[in-house]
N, C-alpha and C positions, 0 to 999 in steps of 0.2 A: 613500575607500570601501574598508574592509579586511576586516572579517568574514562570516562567513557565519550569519543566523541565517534559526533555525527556531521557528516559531510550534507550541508545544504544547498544544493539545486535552486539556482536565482536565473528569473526569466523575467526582462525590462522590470529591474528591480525588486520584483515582488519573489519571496521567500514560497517554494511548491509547497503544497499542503502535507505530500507527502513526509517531506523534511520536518514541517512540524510536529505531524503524528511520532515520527522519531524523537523529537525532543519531549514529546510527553511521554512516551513509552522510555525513553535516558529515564525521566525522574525517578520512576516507578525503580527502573534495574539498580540505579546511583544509591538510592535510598538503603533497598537491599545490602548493597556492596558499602556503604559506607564511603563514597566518593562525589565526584561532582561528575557535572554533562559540562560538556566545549561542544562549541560548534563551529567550523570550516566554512568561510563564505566567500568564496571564488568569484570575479566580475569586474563590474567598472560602474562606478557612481553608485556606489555602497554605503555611502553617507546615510547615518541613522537607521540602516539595516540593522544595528547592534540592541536597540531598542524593544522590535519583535521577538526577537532572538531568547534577549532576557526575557520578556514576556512567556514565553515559554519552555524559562528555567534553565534558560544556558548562564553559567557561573563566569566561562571565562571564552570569547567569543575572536575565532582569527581571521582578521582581513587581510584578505589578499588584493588590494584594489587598484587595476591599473587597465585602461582603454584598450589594451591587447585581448585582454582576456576576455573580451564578452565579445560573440555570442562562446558559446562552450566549443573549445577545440582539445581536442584526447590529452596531445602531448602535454601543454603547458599544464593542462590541469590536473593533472596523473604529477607530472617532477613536483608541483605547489604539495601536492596531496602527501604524497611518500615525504619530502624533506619534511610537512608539519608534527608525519607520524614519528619521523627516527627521533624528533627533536623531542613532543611531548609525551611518547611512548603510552599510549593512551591502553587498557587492555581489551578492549572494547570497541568497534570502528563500525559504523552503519550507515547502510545506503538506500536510496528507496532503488525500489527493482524498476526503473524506469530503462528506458533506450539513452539516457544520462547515464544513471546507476550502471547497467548493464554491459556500458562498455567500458567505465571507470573502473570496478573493485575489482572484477578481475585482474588488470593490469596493476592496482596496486598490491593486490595479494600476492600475483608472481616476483612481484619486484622486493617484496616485506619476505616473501618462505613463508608465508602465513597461509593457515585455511581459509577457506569462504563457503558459505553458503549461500545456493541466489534462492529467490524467490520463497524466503519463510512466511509464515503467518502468525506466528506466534512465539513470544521472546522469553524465556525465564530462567532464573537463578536458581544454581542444584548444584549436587555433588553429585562424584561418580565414581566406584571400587572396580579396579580392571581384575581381568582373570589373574594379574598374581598377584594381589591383595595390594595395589599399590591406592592410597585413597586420595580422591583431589576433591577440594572445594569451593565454591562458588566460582562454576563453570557456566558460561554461555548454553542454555540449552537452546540450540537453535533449530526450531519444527516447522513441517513441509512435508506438503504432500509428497507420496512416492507414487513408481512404477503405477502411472494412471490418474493415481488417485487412491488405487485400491488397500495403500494404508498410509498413516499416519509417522513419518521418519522424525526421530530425534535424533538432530547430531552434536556432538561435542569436540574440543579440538584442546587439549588438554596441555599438551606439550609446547606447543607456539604460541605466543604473543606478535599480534593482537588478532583476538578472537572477533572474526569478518563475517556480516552480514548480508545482505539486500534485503528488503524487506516491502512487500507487496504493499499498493496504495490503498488505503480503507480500512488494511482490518487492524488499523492501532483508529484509538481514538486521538480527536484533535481537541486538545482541550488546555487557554492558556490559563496562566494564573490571575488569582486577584490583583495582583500586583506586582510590577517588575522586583527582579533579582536582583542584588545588588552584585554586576557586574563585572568583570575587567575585560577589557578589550586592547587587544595584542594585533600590531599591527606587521605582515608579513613582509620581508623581505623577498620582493616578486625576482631580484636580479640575483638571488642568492641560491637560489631553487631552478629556475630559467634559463636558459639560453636560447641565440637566437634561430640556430637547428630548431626546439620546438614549433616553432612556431611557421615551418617550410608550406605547412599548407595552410593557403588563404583561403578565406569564405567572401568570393566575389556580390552573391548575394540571395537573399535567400526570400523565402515564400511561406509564409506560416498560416495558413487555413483554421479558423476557428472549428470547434468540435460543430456537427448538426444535431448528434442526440450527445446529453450528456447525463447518462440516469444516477452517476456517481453521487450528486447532492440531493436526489430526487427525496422528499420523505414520504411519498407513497406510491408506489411500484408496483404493477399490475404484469406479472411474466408468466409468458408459455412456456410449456414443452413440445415433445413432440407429439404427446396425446392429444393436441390442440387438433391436429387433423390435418392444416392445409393452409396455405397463406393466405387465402380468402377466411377461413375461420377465423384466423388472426385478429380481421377489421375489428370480431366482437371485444376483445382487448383494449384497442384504442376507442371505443365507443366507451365501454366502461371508465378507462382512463382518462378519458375528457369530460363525464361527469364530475369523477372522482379530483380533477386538478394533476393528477398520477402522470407518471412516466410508464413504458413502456418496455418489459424486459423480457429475454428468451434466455433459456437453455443450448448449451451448446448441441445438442441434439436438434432442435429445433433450428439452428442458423444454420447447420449444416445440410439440413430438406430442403432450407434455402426460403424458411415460414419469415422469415425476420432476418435483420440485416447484423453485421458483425457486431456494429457500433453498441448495437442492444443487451449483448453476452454477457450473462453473470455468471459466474462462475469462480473452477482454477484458472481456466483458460481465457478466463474474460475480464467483467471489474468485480469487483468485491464492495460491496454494499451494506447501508446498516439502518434503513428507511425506519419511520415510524409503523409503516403498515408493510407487507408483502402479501402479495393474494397471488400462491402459484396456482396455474392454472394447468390440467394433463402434465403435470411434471413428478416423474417419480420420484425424484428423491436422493439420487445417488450421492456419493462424498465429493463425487467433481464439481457438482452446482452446490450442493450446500454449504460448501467450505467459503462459497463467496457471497452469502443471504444470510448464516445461522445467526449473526448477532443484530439481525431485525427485531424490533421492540416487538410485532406483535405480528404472527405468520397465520393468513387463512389458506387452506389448500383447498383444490375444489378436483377431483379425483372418482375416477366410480371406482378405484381400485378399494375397498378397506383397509387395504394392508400394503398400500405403496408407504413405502421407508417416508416418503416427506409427513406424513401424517403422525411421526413419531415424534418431530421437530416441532407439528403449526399446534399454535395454541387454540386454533377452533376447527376440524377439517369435515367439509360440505361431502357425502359421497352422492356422487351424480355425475350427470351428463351438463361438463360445461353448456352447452350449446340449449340448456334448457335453464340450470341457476344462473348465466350470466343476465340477460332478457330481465328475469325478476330482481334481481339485485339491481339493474339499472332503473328496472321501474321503481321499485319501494324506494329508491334514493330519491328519484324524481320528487316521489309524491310527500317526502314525507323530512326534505331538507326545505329550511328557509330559504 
């Protein structure tokens, strides 16, 4: 059991982001562990997929390409997934925590006896001494928020191969190389893994709706809470953020008063974000919102609280009454941007 792969998510050919930030976050673990990153890419018309792939440090990259498989249906791509793992026995298997992810690693960890973990945030290399002295080393630490939020879960799965992930969109970074890997690409035996039971249910046809907010790429981000007051307070938000060029983001406290719509939630329970600027606005702070903003470059809060938790996190924090530093920050930009 030597590698670490990760299963890629392809939608009209294009490789999800989140998949990449896995294979940047592979290199990081590989490097540790002494191994390579594979990457799994399930679809049809995958020609030169293998390309990006390397580009972001997959060593040895498996196609499964054949006109059944796209769009994404459970069964054929659960038997593609499980036959790749018995065969290349990777120790390591990663998914992004998508409604993809989400219904896939489960069903292949039930089918491997392997653990999983959904929705981590954070991936690292460690050892671990059990109550009766028994020691293991370089284990999957695989971290996530718990019960709430209200602490930080490490879990390890010590005994079973391969050690199963999901892994939230955003909080890996996406970052390829200077230059492709020098590659091998393995091409899958789709009739070897498949049959034609898989494949019982058709997708007659389907509807795909672009996003209307999408604050995920935004690099400057302008979010409430629920100290914001009111959905009408709100507007002052999007007024600063239309100066600013900014998106627009709320706390889940805030979408639940019903200040701001779901699409806008950062958070655990929202997107997770990593902007060049954050200006939280009435938001306190808690570990459910911050777990999904703390690796913004540079966080202003704006609080009359002095001792709201976010003010522990922002690199500069305004104590006041949004509803009176929003107004002047809009003005001093006005007056004082080219």
């Amino acid at each position: 059991m030597n590698n670490i792969l990760v299963y890629c998510e392809i939608e009209s050919g294009r490789v999800a982001d989140v998949s990449l930030e896995l294979l940047t976050k592979g290199r990081g673990l590989a490097a540790q562990l002494g191994c390579k990153v594979e990457a799994l890419a399930v679809g049809s018309k995958l020609s030169g997929i293998e390309k990006e792939l390397m580009n972001y440090g997959a060593h040895i990259i498996h196609v499964a390409d054949e006109e059944r498989l796209d769009p994404f249906r459970t069964l054929p791509h659960a038997a593609i997934t499980i036959g790749v793992i018995k065969t290349e026995q990777p120790q390591i298997v990663l998914f992004g925590a998508t409604s993809v992810g989400r219904d896939l690693a489960p069903r292949v960890s039930s089918a491997l006896k392997s653990g999983l973990t959904a929705d981590c945030t954070s991936l690292e290399i460690g050892d671990h001494t059990d109550t009766k002295g028994n020691t293991y080393t370089n284990l999957l630490y695989q971290i996530r928020p718990a019960f709430g939020g209200n602490i930080i879960a490490t879990i390890i799965n010590p005994d079973h191969r391969p050690q199963m992930a999901t892994v939230r969109e955003g909080v890996m970074k996406k970052e390829p190389l200077p230059a492709l890997v020098q590659g091998e690409v393995k091409k899958v035996d789709v009739g070897k893994y498949v049959h034609d039971a898989d494949f019982a249910v058709r997708i007659i046809e389907r509807h795909i709706e672009d996003r209307k907010v999408d604050i995920k790429g935004a690099s400057i981000i302008v979010s409430g809470g629920y100290g914001v007051g009111s959905k009408e307070n709100f507007k002052q938000l999007f007024d600063l953020a239309a100066v600013l060029g900014a998106e627009v983001g709320a706390s889940r406290a805030a979408v639940d008063a019903g200040f701001a719509d779901h699409a806008r939630q950062v958070g655990q329970t929202g997107v997770t974000v990593r902007p060049k600027l954050y200006i939280a606005c009435g938001i306190s702070g808690q570990i459910q919102h911050t777990a999904g903003m703390d690796q913004s470059a540079i966080v202003i809060s704006i609080n009359p609280d002095a001792n709201a938790p976010i003010n522990q996190l922002a690199d500069y924090a305004v104590v006041g009454d949004m509803n009176e530093v929003i107004p002047k920050m809009i003005k001093s930009y006005r007056e004082n941007s080219k």
